[in-house]
Structure formats: C-alpha cells, structure tokens
C-alpha positions as CSV (number, residue, x, y, z in Angstrom):
1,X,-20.6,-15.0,0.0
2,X,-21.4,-11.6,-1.5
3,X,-19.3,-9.2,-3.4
4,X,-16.2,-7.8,-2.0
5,X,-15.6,-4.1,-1.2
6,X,-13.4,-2.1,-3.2
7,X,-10.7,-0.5,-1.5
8,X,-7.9,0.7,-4.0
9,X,-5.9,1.9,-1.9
10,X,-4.6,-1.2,-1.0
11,X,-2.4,-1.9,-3.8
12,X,-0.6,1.4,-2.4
13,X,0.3,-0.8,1.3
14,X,3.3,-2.7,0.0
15,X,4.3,-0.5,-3.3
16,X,4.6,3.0,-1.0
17,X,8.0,1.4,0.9
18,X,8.8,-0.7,-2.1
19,X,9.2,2.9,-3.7
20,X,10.6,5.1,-0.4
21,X,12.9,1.5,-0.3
22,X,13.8,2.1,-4.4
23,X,14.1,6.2,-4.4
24,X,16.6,6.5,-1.3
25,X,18.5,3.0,-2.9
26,X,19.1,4.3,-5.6
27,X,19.7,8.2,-5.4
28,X,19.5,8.1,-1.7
29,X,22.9,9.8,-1.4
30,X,22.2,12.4,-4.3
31,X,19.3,13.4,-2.4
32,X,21.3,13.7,0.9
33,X,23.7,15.6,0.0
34,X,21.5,18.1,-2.2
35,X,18.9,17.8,1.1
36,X,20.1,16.9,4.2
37,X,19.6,14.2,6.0
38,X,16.6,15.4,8.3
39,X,14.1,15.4,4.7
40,X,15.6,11.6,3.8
41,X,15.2,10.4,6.6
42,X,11.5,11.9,6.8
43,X,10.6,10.7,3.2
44,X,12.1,7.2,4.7
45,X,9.7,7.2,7.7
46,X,6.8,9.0,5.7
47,X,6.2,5.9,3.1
48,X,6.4,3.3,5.5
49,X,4.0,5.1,7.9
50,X,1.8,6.0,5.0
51,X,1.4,2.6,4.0
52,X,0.9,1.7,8.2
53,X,-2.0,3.7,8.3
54,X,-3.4,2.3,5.2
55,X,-3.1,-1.1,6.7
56,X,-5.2,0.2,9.6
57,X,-8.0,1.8,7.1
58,X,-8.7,-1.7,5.9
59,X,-8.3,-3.5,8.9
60,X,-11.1,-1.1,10.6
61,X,-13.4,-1.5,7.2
62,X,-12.6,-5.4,7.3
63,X,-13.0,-5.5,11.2
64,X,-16.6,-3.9,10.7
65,X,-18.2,-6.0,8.5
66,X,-19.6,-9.1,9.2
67,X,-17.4,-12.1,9.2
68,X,-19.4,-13.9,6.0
69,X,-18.5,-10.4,4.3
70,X,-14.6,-10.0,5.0
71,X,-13.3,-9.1,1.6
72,X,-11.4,-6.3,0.0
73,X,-11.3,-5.6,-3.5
74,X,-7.7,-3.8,-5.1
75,X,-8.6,-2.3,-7.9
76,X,-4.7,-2.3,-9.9
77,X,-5.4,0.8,-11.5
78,X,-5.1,2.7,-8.1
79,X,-1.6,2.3,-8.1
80,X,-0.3,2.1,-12.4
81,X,1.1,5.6,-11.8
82,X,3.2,4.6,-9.2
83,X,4.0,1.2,-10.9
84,X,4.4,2.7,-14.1
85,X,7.3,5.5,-12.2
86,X,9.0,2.3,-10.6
87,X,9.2,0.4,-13.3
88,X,6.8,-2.7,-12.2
89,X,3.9,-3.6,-14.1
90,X,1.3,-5.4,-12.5
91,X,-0.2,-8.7,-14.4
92,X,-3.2,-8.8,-12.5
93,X,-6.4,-6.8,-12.7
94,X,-7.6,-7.4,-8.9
95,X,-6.4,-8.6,-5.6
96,X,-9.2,-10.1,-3.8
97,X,-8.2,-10.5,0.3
98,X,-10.4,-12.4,1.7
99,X,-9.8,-12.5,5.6
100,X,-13.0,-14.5,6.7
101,X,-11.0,-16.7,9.0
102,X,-8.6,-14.3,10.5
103,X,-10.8,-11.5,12.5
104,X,-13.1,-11.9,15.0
105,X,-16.8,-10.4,14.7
C-alpha cells in the first residue's frame, strides 16, 4: 500500500459547522439582533456548505486514484487555529481515511 496523500483541509469538513453550530449557539441572538437575520442565517448556510464542498474535493481526489491508493492524509495543524478559537484541542497528529473498499475505480 503506498503513502497516503495529504489533504489538510479535511480536518476543516466536520470542525467548520461544529463552529457555524457553536458561534450562532452561543451568541447567535447577539449577532441577530446587532445583524439581521439575512447575514445569520448566511454564515449558518455558508459553514455547512463550505465544509460540503470540501467533502466533494476529497471525494474527487479519492475517486481518482487508483483503488490500491485510496487514502487521505489530515495533517491537524490545518485546523489548530480554528480549534485553538473553539476551544477543542486535538490529541492526534493525523487522520489517515482510508476508503479502499468504499469507491469504485
């Protein structure tokens, strides 16, 4: 099996709503009334669908390379600002996906 491919921008998929899901929790209403509604509910939208298209990026890069050669590589740092702002720390220094199985070549 060779090396995996690094795609940092992974660790971004599931932290981006985590954070839209944390901001608007937690000063959501502060932000309405000081905003509107129509830029809330656009930041809502925008880090879901950021993190949508993301998922696509690396199902296209997976879904091009041969199926012996399915793997990602998350390189943590990519997204220590962002944990670092929320509060959540990561523990690990890689997240290897490995999706051999799953697509079809």
């Amino acid at each position: 099996m060779s090396q995996p491919i690094s795609a940092p921008y992974l660790a971004l998929i599931p932290l981006l709503p985590l954070a839209g899901a944390l901001t608007l929790g937690l000063g959501g209403s502060w932000l309405q009334r000081r905003l509107g509604k129509g830029p809330v509910g656009w930041f809502a939208c925008a880090t879901v669908g950021i993190s949508f298209v993301l998922s696509c990026v690396a199902f296209v890069e997976l879904a091009r390379l041969p199926p012996d050669q399915r793997r990602l590589l998350a390189d943590a740092e990519a997204a220590i600002g962002l944990a670092i702002v929320l509060g959540i720390y990561p523990t690990f220094d890689t997240i290897d996906v490995d999706a051999t199985d799953r697509l079809r070549g």
